[in-house]
Gaussian input, Z-matrix of N, CA and C with variables (Angstrom, degrees):
# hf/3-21g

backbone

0 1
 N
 C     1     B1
 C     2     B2     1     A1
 N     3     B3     2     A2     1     D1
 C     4     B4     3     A3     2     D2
 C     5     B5     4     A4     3     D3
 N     6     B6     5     A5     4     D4
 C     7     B7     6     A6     5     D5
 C     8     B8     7     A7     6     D6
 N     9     B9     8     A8     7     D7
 C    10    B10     9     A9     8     D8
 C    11    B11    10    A10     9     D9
 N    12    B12    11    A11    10    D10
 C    13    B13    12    A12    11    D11
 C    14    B14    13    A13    12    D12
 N    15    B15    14    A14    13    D13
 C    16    B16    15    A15    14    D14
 C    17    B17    16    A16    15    D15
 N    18    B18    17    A17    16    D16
 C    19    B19    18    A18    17    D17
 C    20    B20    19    A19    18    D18
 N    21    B21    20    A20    19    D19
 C    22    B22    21    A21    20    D20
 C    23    B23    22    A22    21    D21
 N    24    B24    23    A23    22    D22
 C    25    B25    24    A24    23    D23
 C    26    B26    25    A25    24    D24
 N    27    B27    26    A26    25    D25
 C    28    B28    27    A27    26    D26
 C    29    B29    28    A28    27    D27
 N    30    B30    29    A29    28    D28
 C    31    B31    30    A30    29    D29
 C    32    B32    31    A31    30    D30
 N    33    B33    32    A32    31    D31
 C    34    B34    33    A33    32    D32
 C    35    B35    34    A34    33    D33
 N    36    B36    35    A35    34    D34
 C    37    B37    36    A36    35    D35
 C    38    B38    37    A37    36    D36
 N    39    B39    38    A38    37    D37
 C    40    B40    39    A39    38    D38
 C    41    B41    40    A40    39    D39
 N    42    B42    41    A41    40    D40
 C    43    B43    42    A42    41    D41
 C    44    B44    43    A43    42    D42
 N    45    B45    44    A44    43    D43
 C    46    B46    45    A45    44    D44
 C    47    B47    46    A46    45    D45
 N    48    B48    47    A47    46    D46
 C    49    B49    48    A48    47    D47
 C    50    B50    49    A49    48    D48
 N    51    B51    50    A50    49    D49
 C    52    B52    51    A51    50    D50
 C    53    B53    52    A52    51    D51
 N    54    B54    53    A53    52    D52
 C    55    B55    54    A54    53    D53
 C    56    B56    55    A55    54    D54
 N    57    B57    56    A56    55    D55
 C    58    B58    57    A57    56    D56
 C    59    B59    58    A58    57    D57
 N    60    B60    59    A59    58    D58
 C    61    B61    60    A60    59    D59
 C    62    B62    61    A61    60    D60
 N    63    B63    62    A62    61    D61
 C    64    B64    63    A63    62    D62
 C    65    B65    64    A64    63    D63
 N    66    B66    65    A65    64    D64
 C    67    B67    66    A66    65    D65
 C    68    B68    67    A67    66    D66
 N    69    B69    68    A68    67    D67
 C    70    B70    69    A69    68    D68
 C    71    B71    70    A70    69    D69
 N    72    B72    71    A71    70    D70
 C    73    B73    72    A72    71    D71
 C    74    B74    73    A73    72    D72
 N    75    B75    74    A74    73    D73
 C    76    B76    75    A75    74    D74
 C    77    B77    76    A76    75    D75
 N    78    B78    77    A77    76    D76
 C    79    B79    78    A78    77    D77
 C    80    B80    79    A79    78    D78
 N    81    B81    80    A80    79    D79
 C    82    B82    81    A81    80    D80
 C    83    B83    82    A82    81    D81
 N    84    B84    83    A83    82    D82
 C    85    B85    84    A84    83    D83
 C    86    B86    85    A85    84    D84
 N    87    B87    86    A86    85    D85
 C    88    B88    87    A87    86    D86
 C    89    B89    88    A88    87    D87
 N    90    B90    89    A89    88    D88
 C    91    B91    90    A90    89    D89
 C    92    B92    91    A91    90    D90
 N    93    B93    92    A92    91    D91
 C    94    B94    93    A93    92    D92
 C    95    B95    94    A94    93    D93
 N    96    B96    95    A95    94    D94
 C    97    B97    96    A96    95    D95
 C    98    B98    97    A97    96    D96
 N    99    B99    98    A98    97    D97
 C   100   B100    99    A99    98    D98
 C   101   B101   100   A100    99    D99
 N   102   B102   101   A101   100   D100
 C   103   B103   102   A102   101   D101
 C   104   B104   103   A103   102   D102
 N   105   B105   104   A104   103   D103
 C   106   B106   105   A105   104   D104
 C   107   B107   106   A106   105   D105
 N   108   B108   107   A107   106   D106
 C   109   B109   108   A108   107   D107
 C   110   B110   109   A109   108   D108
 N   111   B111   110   A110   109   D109
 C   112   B112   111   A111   110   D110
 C   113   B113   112   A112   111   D111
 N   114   B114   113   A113   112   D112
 C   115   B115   114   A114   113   D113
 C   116   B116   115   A115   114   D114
 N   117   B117   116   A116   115   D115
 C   118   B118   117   A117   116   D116
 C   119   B119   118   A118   117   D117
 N   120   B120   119   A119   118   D118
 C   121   B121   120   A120   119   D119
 C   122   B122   121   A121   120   D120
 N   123   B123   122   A122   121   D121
 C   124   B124   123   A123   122   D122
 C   125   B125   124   A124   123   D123
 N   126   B126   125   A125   124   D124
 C   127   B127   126   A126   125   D125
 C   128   B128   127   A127   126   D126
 N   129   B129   128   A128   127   D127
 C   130   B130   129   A129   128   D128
 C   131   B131   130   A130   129   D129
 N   132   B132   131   A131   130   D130
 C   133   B133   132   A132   131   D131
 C   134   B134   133   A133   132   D132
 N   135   B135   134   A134   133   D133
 C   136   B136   135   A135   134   D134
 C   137   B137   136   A136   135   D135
 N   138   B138   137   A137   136   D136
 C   139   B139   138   A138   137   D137
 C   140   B140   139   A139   138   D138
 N   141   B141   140   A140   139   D139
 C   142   B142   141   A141   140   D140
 C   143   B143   142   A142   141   D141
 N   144   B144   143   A143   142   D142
 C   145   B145   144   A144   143   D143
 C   146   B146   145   A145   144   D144
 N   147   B147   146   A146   145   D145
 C   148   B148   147   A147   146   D146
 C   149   B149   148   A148   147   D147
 N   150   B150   149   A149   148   D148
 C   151   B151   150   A150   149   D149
 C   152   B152   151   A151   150   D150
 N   153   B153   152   A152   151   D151
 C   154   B154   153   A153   152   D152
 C   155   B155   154   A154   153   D153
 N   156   B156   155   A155   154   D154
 C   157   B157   156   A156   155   D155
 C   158   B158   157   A157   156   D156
 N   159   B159   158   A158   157   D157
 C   160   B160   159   A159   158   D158
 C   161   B161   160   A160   159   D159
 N   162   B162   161   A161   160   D160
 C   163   B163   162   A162   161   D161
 C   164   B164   163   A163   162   D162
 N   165   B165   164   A164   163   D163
 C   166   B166   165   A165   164   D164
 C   167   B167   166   A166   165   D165
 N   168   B168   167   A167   166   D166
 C   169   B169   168   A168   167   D167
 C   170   B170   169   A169   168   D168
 N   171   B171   170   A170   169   D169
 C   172   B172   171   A171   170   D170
 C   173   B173   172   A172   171   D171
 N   174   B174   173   A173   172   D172
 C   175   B175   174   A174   173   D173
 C   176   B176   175   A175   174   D174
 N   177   B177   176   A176   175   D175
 C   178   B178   177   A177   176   D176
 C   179   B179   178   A178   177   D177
 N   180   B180   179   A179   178   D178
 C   181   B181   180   A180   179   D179
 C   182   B182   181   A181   180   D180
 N   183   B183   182   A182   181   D181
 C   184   B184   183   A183   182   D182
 C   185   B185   184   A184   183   D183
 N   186   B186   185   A185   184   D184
 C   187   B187   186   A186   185   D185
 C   188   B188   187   A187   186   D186
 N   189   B189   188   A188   187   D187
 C   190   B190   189   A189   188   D188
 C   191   B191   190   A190   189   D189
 N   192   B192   191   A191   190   D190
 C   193   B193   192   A192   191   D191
 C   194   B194   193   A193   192   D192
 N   195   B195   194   A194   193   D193
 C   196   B196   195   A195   194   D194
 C   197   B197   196   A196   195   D195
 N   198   B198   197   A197   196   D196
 C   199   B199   198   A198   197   D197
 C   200   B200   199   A199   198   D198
 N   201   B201   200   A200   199   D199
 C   202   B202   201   A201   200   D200
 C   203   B203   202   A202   201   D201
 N   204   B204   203   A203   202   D202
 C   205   B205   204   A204   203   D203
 C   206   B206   205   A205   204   D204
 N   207   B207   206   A206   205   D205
 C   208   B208   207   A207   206   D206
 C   209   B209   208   A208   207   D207
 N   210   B210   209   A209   208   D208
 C   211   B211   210   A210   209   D209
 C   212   B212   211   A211   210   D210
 N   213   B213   212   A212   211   D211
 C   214   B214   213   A213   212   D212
 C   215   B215   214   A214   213   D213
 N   216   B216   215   A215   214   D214
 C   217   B217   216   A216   215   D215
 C   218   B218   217   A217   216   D216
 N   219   B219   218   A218   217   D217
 C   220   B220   219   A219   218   D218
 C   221   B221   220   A220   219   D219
 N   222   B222   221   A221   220   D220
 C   223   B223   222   A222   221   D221
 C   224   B224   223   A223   222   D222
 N   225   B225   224   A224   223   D223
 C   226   B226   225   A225   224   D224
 C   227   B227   226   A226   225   D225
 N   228   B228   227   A227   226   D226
 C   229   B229   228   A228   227   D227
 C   230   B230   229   A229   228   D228
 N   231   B231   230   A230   229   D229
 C   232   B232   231   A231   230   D230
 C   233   B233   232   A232   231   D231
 N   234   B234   233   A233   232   D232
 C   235   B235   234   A234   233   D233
 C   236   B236   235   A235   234   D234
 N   237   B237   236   A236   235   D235
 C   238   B238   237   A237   236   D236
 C   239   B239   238   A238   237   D237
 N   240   B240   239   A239   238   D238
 C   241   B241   240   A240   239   D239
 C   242   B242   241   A241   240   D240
 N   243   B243   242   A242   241   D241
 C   244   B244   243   A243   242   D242
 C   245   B245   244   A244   243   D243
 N   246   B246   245   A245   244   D244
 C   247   B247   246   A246   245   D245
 C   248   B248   247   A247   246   D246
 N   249   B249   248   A248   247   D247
 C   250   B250   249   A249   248   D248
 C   251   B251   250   A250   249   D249
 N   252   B252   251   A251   250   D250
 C   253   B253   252   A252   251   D251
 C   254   B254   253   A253   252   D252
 N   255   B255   254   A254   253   D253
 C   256   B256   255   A255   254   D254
 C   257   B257   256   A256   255   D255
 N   258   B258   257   A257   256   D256
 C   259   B259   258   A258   257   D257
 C   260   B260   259   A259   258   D258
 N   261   B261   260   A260   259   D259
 C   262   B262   261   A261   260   D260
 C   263   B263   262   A262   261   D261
 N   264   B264   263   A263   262   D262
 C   265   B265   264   A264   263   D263
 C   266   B266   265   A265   264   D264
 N   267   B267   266   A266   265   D265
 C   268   B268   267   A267   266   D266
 C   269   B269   268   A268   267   D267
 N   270   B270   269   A269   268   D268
 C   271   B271   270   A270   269   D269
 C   272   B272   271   A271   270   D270

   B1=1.4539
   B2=1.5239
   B3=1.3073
   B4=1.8069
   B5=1.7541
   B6=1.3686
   B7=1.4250
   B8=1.5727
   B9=1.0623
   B10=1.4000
   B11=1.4294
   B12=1.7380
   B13=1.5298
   B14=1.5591
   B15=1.2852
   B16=1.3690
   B17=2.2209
   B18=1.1101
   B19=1.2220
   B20=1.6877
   B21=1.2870
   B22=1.2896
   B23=1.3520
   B24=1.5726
   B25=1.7337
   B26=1.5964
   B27=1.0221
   B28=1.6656
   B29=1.2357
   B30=1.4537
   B31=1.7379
   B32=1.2453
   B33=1.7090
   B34=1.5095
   B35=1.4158
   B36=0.9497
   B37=1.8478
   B38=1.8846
   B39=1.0976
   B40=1.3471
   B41=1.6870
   B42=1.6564
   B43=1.6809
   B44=1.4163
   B45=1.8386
   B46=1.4545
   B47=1.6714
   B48=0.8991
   B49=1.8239
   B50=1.3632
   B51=1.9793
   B52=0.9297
   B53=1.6524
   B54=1.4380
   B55=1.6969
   B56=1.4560
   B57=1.7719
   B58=1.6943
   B59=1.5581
   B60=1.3556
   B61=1.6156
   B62=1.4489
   B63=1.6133
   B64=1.6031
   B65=1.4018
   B66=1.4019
   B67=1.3629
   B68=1.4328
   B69=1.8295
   B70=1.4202
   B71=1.4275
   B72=1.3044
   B73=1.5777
   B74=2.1520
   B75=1.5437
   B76=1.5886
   B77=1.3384
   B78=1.4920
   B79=0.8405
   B80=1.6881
   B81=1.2726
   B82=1.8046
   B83=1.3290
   B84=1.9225
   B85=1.5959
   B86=1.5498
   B87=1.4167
   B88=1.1702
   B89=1.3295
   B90=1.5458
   B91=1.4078
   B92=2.1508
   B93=1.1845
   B94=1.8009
   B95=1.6789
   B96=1.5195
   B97=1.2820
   B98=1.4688
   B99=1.9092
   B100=1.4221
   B101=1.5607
   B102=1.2198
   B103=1.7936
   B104=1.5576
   B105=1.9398
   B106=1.5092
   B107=1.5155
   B108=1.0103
   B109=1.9413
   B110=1.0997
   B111=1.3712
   B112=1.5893
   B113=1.6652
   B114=1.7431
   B115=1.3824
   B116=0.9783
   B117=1.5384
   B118=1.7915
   B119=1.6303
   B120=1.6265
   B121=2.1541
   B122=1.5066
   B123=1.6417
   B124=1.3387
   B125=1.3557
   B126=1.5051
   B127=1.1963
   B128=1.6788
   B129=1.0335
   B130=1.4627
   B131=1.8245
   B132=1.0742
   B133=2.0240
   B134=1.7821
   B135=1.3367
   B136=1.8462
   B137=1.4685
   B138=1.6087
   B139=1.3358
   B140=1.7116
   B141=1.1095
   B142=1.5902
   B143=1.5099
   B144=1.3817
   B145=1.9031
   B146=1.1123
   B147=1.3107
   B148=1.7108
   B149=1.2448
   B150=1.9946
   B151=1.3584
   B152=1.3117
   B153=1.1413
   B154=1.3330
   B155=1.6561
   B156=1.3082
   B157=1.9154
   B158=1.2436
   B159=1.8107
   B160=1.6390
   B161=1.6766
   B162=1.3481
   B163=1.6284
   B164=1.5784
   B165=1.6014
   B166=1.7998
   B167=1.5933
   B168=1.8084
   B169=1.3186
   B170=1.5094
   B171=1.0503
   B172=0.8906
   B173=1.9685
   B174=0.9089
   B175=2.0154
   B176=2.1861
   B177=1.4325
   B178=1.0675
   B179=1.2720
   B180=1.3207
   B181=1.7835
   B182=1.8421
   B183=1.4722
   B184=1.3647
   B185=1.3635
   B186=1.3290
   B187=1.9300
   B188=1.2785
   B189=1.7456
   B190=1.9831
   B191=1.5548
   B192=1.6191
   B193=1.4280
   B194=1.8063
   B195=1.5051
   B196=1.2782
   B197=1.5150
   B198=1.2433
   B199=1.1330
   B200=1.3069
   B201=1.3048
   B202=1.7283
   B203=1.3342
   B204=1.1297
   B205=1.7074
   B206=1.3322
   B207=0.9729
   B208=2.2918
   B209=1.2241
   B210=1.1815
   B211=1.9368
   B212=1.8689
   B213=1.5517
   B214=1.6639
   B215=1.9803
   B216=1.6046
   B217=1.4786
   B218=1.5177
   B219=1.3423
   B220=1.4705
   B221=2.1581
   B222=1.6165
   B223=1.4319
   B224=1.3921
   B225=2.0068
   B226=1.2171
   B227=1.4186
   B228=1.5065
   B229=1.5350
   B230=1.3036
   B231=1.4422
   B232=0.8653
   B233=2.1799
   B234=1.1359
   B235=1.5029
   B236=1.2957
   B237=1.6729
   B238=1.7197
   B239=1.4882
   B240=1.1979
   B241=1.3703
   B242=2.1555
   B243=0.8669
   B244=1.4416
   B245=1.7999
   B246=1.4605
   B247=1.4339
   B248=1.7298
   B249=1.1512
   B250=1.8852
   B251=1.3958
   B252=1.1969
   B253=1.2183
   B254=1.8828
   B255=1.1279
   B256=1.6032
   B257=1.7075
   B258=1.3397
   B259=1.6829
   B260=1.3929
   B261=1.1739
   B262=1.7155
   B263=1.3230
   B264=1.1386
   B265=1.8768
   B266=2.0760
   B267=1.7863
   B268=1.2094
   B269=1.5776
   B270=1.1622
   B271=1.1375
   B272=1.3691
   A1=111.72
   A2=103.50
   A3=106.27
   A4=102.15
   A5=137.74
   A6=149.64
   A7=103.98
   A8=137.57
   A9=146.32
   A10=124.11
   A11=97.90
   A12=107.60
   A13=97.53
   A14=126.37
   A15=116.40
   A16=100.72
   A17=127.41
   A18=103.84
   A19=100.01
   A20=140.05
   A21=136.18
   A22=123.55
   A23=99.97
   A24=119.97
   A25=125.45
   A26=107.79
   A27=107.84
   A28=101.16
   A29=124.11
   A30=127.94
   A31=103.88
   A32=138.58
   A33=130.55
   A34=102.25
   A35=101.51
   A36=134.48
   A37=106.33
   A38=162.36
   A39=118.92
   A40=117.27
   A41=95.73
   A42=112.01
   A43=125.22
   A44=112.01
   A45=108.68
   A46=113.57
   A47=115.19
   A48=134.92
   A49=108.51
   A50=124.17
   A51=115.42
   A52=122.39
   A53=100.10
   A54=97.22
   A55=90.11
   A56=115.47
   A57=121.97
   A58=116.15
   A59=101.80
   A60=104.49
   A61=101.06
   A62=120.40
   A63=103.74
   A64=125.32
   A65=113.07
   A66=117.24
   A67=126.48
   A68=93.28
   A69=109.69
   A70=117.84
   A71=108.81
   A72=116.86
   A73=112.72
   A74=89.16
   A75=110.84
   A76=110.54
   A77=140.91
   A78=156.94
   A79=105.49
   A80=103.20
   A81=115.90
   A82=86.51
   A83=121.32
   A84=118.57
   A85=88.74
   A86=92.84
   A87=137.50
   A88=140.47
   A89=129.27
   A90=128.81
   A91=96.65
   A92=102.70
   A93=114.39
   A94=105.50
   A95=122.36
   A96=116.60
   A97=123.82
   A98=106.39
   A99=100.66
   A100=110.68
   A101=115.49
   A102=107.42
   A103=108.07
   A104=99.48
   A105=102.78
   A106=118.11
   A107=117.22
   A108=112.36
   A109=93.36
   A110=154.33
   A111=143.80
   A112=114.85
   A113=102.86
   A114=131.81
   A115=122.56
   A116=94.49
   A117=132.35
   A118=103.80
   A119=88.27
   A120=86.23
   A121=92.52
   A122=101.92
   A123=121.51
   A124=103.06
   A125=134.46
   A126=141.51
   A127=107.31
   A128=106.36
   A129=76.76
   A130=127.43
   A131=93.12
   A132=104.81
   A133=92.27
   A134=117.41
   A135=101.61
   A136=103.03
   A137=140.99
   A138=141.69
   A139=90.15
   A140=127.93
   A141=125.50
   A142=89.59
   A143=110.51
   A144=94.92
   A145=123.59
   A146=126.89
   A147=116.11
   A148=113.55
   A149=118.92
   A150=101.85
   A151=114.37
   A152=120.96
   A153=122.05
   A154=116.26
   A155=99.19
   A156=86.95
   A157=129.85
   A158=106.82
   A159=103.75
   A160=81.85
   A161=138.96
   A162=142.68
   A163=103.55
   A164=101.80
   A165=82.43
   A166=106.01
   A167=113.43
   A168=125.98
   A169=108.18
   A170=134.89
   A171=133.51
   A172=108.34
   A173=99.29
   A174=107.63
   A175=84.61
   A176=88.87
   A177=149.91
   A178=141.58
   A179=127.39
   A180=90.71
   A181=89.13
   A182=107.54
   A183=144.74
   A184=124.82
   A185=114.38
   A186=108.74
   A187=96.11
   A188=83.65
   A189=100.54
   A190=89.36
   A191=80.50
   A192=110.49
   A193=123.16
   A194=90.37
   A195=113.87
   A196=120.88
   A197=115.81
   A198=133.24
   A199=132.71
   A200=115.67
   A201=103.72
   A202=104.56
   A203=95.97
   A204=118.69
   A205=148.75
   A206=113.92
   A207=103.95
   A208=108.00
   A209=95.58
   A210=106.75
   A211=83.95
   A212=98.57
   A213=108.13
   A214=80.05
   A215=98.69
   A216=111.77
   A217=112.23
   A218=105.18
   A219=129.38
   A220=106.01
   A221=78.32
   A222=94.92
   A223=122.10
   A224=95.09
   A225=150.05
   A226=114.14
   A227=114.56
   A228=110.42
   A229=117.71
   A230=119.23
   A231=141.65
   A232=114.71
   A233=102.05
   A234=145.48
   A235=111.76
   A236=124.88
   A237=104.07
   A238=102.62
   A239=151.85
   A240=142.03
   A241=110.65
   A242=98.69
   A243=102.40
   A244=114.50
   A245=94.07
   A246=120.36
   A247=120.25
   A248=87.07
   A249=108.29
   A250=111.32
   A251=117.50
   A252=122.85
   A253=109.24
   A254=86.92
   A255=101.95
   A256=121.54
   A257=95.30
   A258=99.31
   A259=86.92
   A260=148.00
   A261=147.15
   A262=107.10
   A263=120.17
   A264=123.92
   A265=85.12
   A266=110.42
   A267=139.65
   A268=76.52
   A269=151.27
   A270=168.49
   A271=104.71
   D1=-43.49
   D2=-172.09
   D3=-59.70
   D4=-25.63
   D5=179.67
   D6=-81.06
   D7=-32.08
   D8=142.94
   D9=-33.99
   D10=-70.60
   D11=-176.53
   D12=-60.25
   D13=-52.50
   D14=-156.29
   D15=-75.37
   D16=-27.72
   D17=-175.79
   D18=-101.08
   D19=18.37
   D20=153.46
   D21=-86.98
   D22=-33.71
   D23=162.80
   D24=-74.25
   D25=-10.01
   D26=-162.66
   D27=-149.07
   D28=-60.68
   D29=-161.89
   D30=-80.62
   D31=16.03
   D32=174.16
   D33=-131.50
   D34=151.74
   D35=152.52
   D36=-13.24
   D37=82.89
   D38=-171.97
   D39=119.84
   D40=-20.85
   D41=176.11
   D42=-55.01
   D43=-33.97
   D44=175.04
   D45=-78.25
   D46=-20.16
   D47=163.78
   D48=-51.47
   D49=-63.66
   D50=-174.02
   D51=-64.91
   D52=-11.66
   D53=-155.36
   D54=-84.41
   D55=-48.72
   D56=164.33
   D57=-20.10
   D58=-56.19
   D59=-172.54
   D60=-73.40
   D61=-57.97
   D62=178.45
   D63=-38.36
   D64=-52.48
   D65=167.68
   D66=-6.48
   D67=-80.79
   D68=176.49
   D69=-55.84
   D70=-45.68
   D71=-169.41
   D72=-47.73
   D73=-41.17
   D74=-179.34
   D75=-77.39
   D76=16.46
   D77=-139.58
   D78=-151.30
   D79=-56.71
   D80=-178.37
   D81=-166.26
   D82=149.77
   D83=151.81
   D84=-70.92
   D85=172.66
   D86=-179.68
   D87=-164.49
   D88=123.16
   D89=-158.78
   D90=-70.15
   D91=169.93
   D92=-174.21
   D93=-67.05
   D94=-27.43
   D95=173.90
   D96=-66.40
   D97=-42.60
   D98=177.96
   D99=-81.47
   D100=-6.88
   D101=176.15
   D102=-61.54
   D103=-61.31
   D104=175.29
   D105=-42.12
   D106=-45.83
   D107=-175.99
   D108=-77.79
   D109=-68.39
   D110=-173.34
   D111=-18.64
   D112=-49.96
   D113=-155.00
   D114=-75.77
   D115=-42.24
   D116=-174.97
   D117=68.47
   D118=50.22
   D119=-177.02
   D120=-147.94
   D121=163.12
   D122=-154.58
   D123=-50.92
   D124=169.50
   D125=149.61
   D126=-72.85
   D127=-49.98
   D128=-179.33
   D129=-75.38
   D130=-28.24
   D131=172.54
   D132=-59.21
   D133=-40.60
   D134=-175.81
   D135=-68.35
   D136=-30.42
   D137=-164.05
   D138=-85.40
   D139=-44.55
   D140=-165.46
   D141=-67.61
   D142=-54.16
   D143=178.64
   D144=-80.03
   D145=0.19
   D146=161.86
   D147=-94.87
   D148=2.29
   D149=167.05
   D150=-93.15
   D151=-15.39
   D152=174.64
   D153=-72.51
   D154=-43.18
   D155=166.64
   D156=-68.25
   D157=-10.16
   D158=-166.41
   D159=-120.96
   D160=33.42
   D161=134.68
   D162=-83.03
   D163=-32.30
   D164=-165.80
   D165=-121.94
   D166=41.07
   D167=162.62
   D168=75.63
   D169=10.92
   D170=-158.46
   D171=-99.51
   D172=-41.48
   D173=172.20
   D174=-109.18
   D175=-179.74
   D176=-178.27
   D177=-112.11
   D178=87.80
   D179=-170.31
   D180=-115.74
   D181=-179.35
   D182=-143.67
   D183=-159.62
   D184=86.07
   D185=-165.66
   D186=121.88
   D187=-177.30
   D188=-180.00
   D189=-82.71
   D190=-171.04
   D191=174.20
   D192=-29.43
   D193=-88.79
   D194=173.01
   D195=-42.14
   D196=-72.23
   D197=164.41
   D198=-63.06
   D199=7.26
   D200=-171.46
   D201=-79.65
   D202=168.00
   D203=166.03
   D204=-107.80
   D205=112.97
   D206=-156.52
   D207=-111.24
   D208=157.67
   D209=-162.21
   D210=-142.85
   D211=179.19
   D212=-173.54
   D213=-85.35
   D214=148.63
   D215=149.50
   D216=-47.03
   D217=161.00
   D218=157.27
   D219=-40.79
   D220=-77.90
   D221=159.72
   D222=21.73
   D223=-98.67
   D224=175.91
   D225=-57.21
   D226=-31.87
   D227=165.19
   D228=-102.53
   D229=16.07
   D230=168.68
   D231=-73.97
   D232=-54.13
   D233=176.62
   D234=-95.69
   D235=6.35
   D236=-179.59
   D237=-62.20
   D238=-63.79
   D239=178.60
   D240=-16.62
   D241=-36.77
   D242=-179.68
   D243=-71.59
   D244=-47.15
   D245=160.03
   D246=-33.60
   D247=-79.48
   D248=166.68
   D249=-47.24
   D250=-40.57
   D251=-172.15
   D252=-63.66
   D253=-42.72
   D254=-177.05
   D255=-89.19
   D256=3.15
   D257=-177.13
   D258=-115.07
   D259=-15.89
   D260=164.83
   D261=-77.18
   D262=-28.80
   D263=-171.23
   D264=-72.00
   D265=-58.72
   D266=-146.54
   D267=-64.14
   D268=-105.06
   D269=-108.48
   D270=-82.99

């Protein structure tokens, strides 16, 4: 997982986005509408980056479609130290 977090967080296109959304997510879940207004970024760029974390285990989601709600994986709270690690490098 820790080889995951670090090339979904850092080694892609889109990495300072994902860590933004983890952020919040580790903070409170939250459905893709209140991330985008939190973020001040598209709804759909927040759904393209929560599918990519929840392809590579990394969130969670909870609910339907529209409405669900995502939190970090097990995973991912498994590895927050790895996390941290990479939002101190990021910052």
């Amino acid at each position: 997982m820790e080889a995951v977090l670090w090339y979904v967080l850092t080694g892609t296109r889109g990495g300072e986005n994902r860590v933004r959304i983890l952020r919040m997510l580790e903070a409170q879940p939250r459905n893709a509408n209140q991330l985008a207004e939190k973020l001040d970024l598209d709804y759909k760029t927040v759904r393209h980056h929560l599918d990519v974390l929840l392809d590579n285990d990394v969130v969670q989601r909870s609910g339907d479609d529209y409405g669900a709600v995502y939190l970090p994986s097990a995973r991912c709270r498994a590895n927050w130290e790895t996390v941290e690690t990479i939002i101190e490098r990021i910052d």
